[in-house]
Structure formats: structure tokens, C-alpha cells
C-alpha positions in Angstrom: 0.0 0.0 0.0 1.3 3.5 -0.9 -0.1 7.2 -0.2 -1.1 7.8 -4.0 -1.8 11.8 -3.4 -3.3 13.8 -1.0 -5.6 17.0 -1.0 -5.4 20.1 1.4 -8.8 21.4 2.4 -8.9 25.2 3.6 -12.4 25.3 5.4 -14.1 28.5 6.8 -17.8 29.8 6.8 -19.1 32.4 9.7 -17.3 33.8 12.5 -18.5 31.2 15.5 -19.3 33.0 18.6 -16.8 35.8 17.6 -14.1 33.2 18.1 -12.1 33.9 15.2 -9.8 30.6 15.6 -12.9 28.8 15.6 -14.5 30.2 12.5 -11.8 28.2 10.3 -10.1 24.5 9.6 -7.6 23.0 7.8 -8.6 19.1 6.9 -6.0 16.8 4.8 -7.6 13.9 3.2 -4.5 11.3 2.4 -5.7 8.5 -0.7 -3.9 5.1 -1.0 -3.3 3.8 -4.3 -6.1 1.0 -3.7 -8.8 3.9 -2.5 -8.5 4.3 1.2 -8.9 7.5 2.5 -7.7 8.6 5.4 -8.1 12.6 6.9 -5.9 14.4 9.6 -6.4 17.9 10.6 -4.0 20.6 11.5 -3.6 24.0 13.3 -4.7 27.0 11.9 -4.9 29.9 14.7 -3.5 33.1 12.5 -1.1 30.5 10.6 -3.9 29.2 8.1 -1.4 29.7 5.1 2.2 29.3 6.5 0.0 25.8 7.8 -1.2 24.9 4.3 2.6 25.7 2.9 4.2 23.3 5.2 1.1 20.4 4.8 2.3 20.7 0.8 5.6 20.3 1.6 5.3 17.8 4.4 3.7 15.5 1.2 6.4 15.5 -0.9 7.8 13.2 1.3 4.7 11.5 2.1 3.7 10.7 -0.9 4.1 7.4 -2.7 5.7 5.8 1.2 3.2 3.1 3.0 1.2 4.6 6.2 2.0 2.0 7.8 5.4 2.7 8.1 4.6 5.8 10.7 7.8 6.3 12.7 9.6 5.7 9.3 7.6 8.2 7.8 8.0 10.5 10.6 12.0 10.3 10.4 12.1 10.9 6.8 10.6 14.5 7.6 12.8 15.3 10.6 15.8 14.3 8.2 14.9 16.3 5.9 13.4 20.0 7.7 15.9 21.3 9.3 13.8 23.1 12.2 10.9 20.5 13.0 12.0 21.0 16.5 11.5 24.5 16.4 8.5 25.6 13.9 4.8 24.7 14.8 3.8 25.2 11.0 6.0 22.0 10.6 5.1 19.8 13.5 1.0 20.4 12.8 1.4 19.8 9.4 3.1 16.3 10.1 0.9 15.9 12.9 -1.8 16.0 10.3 -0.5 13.5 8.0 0.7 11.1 10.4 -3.1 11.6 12.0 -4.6 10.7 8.2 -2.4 7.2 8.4 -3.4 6.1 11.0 -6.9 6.6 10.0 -6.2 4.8 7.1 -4.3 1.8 9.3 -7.5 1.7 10.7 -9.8 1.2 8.0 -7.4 -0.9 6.3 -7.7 -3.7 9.2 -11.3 -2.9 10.0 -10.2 -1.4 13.4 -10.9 1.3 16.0 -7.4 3.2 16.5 -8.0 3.0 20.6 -7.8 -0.8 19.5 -4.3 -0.6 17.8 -2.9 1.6 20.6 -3.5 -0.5 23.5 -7.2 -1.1 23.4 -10.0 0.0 25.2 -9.3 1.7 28.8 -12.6 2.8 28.9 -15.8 3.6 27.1 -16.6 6.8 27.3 -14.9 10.3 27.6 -15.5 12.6 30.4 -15.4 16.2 29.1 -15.1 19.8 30.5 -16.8 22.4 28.2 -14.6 25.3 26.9 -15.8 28.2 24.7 -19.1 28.3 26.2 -18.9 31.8 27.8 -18.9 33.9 25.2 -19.7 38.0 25.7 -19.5 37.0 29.9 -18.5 40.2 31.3 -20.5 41.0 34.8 -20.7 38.6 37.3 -24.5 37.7 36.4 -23.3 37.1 33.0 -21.4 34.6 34.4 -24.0 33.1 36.5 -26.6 33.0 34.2 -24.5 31.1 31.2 -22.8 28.5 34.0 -26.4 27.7 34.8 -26.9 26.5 31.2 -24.4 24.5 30.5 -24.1 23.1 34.1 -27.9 22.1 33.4 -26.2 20.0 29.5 -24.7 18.0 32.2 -21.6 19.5 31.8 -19.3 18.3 35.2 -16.5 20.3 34.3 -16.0 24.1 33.5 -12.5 26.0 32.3 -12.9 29.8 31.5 -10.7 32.9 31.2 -11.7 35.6 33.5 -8.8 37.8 33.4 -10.6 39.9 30.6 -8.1 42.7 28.7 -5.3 42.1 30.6 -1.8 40.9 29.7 1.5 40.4 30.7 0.4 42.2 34.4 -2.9 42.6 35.9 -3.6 44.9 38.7 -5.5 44.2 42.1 -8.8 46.1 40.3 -8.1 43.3 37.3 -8.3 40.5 40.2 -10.9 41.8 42.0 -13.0 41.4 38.7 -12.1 37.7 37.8 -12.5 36.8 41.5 -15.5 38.4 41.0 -16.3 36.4 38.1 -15.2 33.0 39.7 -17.1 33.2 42.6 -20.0 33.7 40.4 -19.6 30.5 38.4 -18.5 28.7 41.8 -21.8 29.4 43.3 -23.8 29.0 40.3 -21.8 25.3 39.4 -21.9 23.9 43.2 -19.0 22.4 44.4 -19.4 19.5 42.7 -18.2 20.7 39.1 -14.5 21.1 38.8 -13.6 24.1 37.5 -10.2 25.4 35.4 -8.9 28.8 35.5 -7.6 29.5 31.8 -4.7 31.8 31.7 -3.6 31.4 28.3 -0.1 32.0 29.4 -0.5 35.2 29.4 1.5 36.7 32.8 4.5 37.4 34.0 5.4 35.5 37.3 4.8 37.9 39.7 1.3 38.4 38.3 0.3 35.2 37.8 1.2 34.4 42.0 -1.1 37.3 43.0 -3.7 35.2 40.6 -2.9 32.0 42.0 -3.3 33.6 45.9 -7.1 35.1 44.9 -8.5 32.1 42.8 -6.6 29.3 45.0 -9.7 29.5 48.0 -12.2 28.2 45.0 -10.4 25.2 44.5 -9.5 24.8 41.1 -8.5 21.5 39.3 -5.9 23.4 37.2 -4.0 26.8 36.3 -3.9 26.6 32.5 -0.2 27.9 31.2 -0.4 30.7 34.4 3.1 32.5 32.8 4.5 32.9 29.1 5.0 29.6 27.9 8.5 30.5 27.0 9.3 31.7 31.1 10.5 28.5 32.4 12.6 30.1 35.1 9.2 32.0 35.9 7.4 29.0 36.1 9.2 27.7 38.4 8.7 30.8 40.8 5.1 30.3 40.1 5.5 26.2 41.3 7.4 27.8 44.5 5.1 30.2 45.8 1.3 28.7 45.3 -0.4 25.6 45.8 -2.2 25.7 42.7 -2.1 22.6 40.3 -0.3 23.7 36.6 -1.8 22.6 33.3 0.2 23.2 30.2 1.5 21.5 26.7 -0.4 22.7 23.7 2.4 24.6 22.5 4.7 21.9 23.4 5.9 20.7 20.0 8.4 18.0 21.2 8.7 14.7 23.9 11.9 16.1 24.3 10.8 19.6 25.8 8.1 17.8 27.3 10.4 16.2 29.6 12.5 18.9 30.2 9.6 20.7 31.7 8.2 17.0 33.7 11.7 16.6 34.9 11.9 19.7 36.7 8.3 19.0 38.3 6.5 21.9 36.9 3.5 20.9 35.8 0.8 18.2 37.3 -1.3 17.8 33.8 -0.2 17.8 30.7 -2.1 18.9 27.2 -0.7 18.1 24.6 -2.2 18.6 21.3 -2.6 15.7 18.7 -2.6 18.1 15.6 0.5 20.2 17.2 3.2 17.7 18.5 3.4 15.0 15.9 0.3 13.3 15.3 -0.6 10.1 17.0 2.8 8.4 17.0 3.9 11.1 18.9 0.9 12.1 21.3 1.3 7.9 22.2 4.8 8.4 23.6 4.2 11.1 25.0 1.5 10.0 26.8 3.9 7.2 28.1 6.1 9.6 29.1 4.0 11.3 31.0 2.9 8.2 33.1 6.1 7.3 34.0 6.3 10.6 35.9 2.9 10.5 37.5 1.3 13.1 35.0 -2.0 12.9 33.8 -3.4 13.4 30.5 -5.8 15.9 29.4 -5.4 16.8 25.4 -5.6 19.8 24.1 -8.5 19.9 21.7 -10.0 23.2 20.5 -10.3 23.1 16.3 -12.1 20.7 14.7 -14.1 17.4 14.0 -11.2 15.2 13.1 -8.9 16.3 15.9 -11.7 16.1 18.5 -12.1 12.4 16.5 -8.6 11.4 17.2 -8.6 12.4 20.5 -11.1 10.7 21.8 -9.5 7.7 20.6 -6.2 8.3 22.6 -8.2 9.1 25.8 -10.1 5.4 25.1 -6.5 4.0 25.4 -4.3 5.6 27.8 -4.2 4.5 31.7 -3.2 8.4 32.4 -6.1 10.0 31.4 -7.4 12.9 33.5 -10.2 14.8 31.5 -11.0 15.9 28.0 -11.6 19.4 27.1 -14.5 19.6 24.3 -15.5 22.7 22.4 -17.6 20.5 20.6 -20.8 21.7 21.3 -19.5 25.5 20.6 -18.1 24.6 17.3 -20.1 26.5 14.1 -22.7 23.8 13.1 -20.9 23.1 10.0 -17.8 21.6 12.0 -20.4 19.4 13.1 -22.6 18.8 10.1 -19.2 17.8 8.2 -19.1 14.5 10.4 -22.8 14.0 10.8 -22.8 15.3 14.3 -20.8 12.0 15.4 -19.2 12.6 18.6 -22.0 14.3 20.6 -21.8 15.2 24.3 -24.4 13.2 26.3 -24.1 13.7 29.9 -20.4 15.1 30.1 -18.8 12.1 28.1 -18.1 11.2 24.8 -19.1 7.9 23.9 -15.8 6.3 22.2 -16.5 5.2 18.1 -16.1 1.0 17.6 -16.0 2.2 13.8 -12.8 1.8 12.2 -9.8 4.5 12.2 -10.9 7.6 13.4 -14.4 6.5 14.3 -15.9 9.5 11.6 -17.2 9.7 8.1 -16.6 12.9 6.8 -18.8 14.2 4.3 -16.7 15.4 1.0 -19.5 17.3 -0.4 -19.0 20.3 2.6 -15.4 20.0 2.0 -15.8 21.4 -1.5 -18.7 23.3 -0.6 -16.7 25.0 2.7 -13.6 25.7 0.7 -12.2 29.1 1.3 -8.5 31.2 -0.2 -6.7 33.3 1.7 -5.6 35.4 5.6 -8.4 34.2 8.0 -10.0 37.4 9.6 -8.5 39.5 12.2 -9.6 41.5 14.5 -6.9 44.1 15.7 -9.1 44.5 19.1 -9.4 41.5 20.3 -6.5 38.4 20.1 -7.6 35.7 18.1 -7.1 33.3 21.3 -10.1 35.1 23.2 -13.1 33.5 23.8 -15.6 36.6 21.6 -16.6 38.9 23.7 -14.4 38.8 26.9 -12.1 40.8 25.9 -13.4 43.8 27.9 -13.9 44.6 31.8 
């Protein structure tokens, strides 16, 4: 069997919920020479072309090798671009590709990916919602919308309260998100867990005046509470609070993921399947992570076939904390484009027996969703903001 070509979809319809990131996708669909198809997805937050660049050039080299041969596959590409290591637009758009493979592994044997990585560890998915707060400003806002999605059966809540601010945030800015947080703590009950988004967006002394004020409502996590880049900071961070850390979708490597599990600074990790190398990757690192007590909990916040994928590692791993799930946020037509598949009944996914990825995506809406060109921007508010928040 041999990858005969391959096809990169540019996707895009409405703005969903003012989340610009969301409002856009980037599907590869991978075509053995005997007619399998297989489909991967990749990044596209503000790098929708650089991304769809690097997927063409990641298939020169893909193209005409066997997906089965994945770690082979995936070592022909490190040999050959120089700064994998270093450049997300490389490492999502083999992520992608090694993502479509294993699809087609799957269909090619008639099996459910959780069954070739380990088999099942579990049935079903337990979930946390994320993107469901959008234009939550005022403490009622808050209230009112936790309410809602608390009442979908949602167990599990992460939110950014933190509004405008960035790099520092003053003690008005944290009276505000405390503000917020107690809101969605009373409105929740203390039976939801709840996960305090930061979008590594702090400097270290910021982010421990955070931890101090949110650190009384118990959260599960911290997401990425300093710059992703501040190690030195995050380990002030680790020294001065009791608040758990959460980070890894912008970790593009095993071997920075161990530099950072080595020196104990984080308790979760989130790695992202379409970011650090696909499945073959996401497996190990997964591994990894249990050998130094870490749980998993994936980053997941584009698509249909990533959000697929996923839910397929989290059947197989021993690890697994929880799954974030923008799933029900998603514009319809993320959903409509795998027949609404992976639904969220009671706070769980229910993991796919099909074989592969578990999805049949529909290749009419890929023609029919196709878009050219820079995905919109909106100079006001960073394209990593839930719509709406952006504002105090």
C-alpha cells in the first residue's frame, strides 16, 4: 500500500461566537493507491497559510511511502526539515499527516485506532466544556450562562476571567475575575471542577497574585499561568502557590516535554494531537507522561477530526485525567461535516467501535466549505479570546 496523493482542504464559513480561531479548519484527506482514504487535521490559529505551505511540503515526502510505516515516515521528515523541533507550522502539518495514516491503518484492518494503541481503557470520555462563555463580562453574565451549560450536564467548566489584561494585571483586574469566579462557583456547586484558563499570558509575579485570589475556590488546574517561553518564571510560580499547573499545547516535542516534567513543573499535561506529531507522537508522549505520575488531558479546540482522534487516545491511555470539548461551541458546519458523530451526552463522549478515526466525513461540505486566503482579524481582540471577553 502506498499514499497515491493527498488533497489540502482550507475550510471557513461564519465567525463562531466571535471566536475567530474557531471560524476556520484546515482538513487533509490522504488517498492510497487501492482507494482508502484517510483525513488528519491541522492547526490553523492566525497561521492558516504558512500551515497549508508546510502540509504541501510535508507530502512530498509522504507521498508514494506506505502509512503503515509511521515512525519511518515521521523520520524521513525530521531528516529532511531542518527546524521541526522549532516551527509549529512544521510539527501540525506532520501531525496531520501522520493523523490521516493512522486513519487509514485503521480502515485498512477494519479497526478502532484505541484498538491498535492498547485497546480499550474505557468507554466513554469525560469532558469539560470550553468556549461556552462567550460576551461573559458581569458577574450575572457569568452566573446566568454556568447555569446552562451546568444544566447539559456539563461536570467540568475552564474559563478565562482575566478579561483585557496581559503580561500584568492589577488588584482592580483581580478583584474582577475573583468576582467572576465566585460567580460560576456558586452558580456550578462544588461539585463541578472548575479550570482557571490563563492562556499563558503573565509574567510570574502576576500570575502568584492570581494563583493567591483564585486558589480559596479550588480549582482543578492553572492553564499555562506565565508565558509559555518563562521556564525560570514557572518555576517561581510552582514555588510560591499551591495551585495545580496545566500546560502543553504549545509543546511541540517529547523532548521539551520532559525537560519541563523533569523539573516537576506541571501536574497535567495537554498536549495537542494536531501540534506535537500526530498520534505516534501524542502515544509516547503520553507514556512519558505516566512514568512521571502526569496525567493526560489533550488539548483539543479546532475541529471534527482532531476532536475524533482524540477521543481515541483518551479510550487508550491508563493516564487520562479529562478531556476538554469545544464541541458543542463549534459553528454547526464543524459538526454537520461529520454528521454530528461525537456528541456530548451527559459530560462524556461515547468512544466510536468504527474503524480508524471513528468518523465519516462528508466530501460534499469540503468542496462546498472551501475558502482562499488570511483568516480574519480582528486588531481588538486576540484571536485566542473567547468573543466577547475581551473587555472589563
Amino acid at each position: 500500500m502506498k499514499i497515491k496523493d493527498f488533497e489540502v482542504y482550507q475550510l471557513g464559513k461564519e465567525v463562531a461566537h466571535g471566536q475567530t480561531w474557531a471560524s476556520s479548519a484546515i482538513i487533509l484527506k490522504l488517498t492510497t493507491d487501492d482507494g482508502i482514504v484517510g483525513y488528519g487535521e491541522a492547526v490553523p490559529t492566525l497561521r492558516v497559510q504558512p500551515v497549508v505551505a508546510s502540509l504541501k511540503e510535508v507530502g512530498r515526502v509522504f507521498k508514494g511511502r506506505d502509512p503503515f510505516d509511521v515512525e519511518r515516515n515521521r523520520w524521513e521528515w525530521y531528516k529532511h526539515d531542518f527546524y521541526l523541533s522549532e516551527s509549529f507550522e512544521s510539527t501540525t502539518a506532520l501531525s496531520a499527516f501522520d493523523i490521516a495514516c493512522w486513519d487509514i491503518i485503521g480502515k485498512s484492518t477494519g479497526t478502532p485506532l484505541h484498538r491498535l494503541l492498547g485497546g480499550s481503557f474505557r468507554d466513554k470520555v469525560r469532558v469539560y466544556a470550553n468556549g461556552w462563555y462567550s460576551n461573559c463580562v458581569t458577574p450575572e453574565q457569568w452566573a446566568k450562562r454556568t447555569k446552562e451549560i451546568v444544566g447539559k450536564g456539563y461536570t467540568g467548566l475552564k474559563f478565562d476571567i482575566f478579561g483585557p489584561y496581559f503580561d500584568w494585571i492589577d488588584a482592580e483586574g483581580i478583584r474582577k475575575a475573583v468576582a467572576r469566579l465566585e460567580a460560576v462557583r456558586k452558580a456550578a456547586g462544588d461539585k463541578v471542577d472548575l479550570m482557571i484558563e490563563h492562556h499563558g499570558r503573565f509574567n510570574p509575579n502576576s500570575a502568584v497574585e492570581v494563583a493567591r485570589a483564585i486558589e480559596p475556590f479550588n480549582p482543578l488546574f492553572a492553564e499555562e499561568p506565565v508565558h509559555p517561553e518563562n521556564v525560570e518564571g514557572l518555576m517561581k510560580y510552582r514555588s510560591r502557590t499551591g495551585v495545580k499547573v496545566a500546560l502543553g499545547e504549545r509543546v511541540l516535542t517529547k523532548q521539551h516535554f520532559v525537560s519541563l516534567a523533569s523539573r516537576h513543573l506541571l501536574d497535567f499535561f495537554q498536549a495537542d494531537i494536531t501540534n506535537c506529531g500526530g498520534v505516534t507522537e501524542a502515544r509516547k508522549l503520553s507514556a512519558i507522561a505516566e512514568a512521571f505520575g502526569i496525567e493526560m488531558a489533550f488539548h483539543n479546540a479546532f475541529g471534527p477530526v482532531q476532536n475524533a482522534v482524540t477521543i481515541q487516545l483518551d479510550a487508550s491511555i491508563p493516564n487520562f485525567l479529562i478531556q476538554e470539548s469545544f464541541y458543542d461551541f463549534f459553528p454547526q458546519w464543524k459538526r454537520d461535516l461529520i454528521a454530528d458523530s461525537t456528541p456530548v451526552v451527559d459530560g462524556h463522549y461515547r468512544v466510536s467501535k468504527k474503524p480508524g478515526l471513528g468518523i465519516q466525513v462528508n466530501e460534499k461540505m469540503l468542496e462546498e466549505l472551501r475558502v482562499e486566503g488570511q483568516e480574519y482579524f480582528n486588531p481588538d481582540e486576540p484571536v485566542w479570546v473567547i468573543g466577547g471577553t475581551w473587555r472589563n
